[in-house]
C-alpha positions in Angstrom: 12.5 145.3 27.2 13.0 142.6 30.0 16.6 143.0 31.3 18.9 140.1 30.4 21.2 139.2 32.8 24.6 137.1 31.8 26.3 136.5 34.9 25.3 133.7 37.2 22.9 134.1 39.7 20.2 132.7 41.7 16.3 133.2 41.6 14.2 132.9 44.6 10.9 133.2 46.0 11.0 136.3 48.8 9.4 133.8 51.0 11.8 131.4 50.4 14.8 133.4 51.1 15.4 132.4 54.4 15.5 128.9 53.9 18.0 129.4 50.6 20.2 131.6 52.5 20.5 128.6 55.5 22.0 126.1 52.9 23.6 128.2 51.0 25.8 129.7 53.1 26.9 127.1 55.4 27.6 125.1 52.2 29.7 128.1 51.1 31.4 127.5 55.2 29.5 129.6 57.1 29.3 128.2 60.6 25.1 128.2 62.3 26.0 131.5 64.2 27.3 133.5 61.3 24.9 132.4 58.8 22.1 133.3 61.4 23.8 137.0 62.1 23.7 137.3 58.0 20.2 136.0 57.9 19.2 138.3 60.7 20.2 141.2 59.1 19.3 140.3 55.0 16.2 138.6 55.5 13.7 141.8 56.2 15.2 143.4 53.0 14.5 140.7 50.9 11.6 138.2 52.2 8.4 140.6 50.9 9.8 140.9 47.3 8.7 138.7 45.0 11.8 137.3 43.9 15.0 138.3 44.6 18.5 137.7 41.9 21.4 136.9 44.3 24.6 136.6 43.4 27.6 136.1 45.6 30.4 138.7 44.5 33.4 136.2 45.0 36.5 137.4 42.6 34.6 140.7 42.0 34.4 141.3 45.8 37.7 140.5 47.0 39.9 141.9 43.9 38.0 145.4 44.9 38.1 145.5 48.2 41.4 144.1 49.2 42.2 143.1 52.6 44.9 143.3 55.5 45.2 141.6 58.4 48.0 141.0 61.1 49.1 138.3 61.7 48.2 136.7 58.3 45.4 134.3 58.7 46.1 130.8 57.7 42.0 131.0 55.9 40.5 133.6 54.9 36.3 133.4 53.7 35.0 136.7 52.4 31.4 136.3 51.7 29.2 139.1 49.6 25.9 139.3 48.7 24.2 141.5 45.7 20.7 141.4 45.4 17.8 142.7 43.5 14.4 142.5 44.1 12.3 140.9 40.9 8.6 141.5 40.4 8.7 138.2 38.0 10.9 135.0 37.6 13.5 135.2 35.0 16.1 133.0 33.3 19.6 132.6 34.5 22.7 130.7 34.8 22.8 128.9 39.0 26.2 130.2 40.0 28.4 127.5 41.2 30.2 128.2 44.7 32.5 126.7 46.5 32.7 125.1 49.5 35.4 126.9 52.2 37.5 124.8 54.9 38.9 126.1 57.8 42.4 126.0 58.4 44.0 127.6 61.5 43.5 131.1 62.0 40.3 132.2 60.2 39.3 135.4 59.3 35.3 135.3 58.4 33.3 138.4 56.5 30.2 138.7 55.3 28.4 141.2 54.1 25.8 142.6 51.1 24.3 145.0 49.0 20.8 146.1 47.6 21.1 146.5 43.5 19.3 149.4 42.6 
């Protein structure tokens, strides 16, 4: 039975991964430097699959794993990545993001995970 998946999510080619992580991420705020160091680091996990279903964790992320910092940060972008490699296409909701502006002192993370 084929795995039905009802969050929202993104499906995309392994070889276009690169080019999908680029605009995705500096729409999500992501300045060229920090979108390349994510890149950099995701891209050989997920460029020979097939397909990859990426989903950025938002709410689920930042309600889990909370986070202190002094002095407070005026913005604060917390970025994180689930993926899982796909042998085949499948049918799912695009997730909607939002677009982050900077304001003052900025704290930026980023990170992922591999769904097994």
């Amino acid at each position: 039975m084929e795995r039905v998946y009802k969050h929202y999510y993104f499906i995309i080619r392994g070889g276009d991964t690169a080019a999908f992580l680029q605009k995705t991420l500096s729409d999500m705020g992501l300045t060229p430097k920090e979108y390349n160091d994510f890149i950099v680091y995701w891209l050989p996990y997920m460029q020979d699959n097939a397909y990859n279903l990426i989903s950025f964790q938002q709410e689920n992320y930042t309600q889990q794993a909370k986070l202190d910092i002094q002095p407070a940060p005026d913005s604060v972008l917390r970025v994180f990545m689930a993926f899982r490699p796909l042998e085949k296409p499948v049918e799912v909701t695009p997730q909607k993001l939002q677009p982050f502006e900077r304001n003052g002192f900025t704290v930026v993370e980023w990170g992922g995970t591999e769904v097994k």
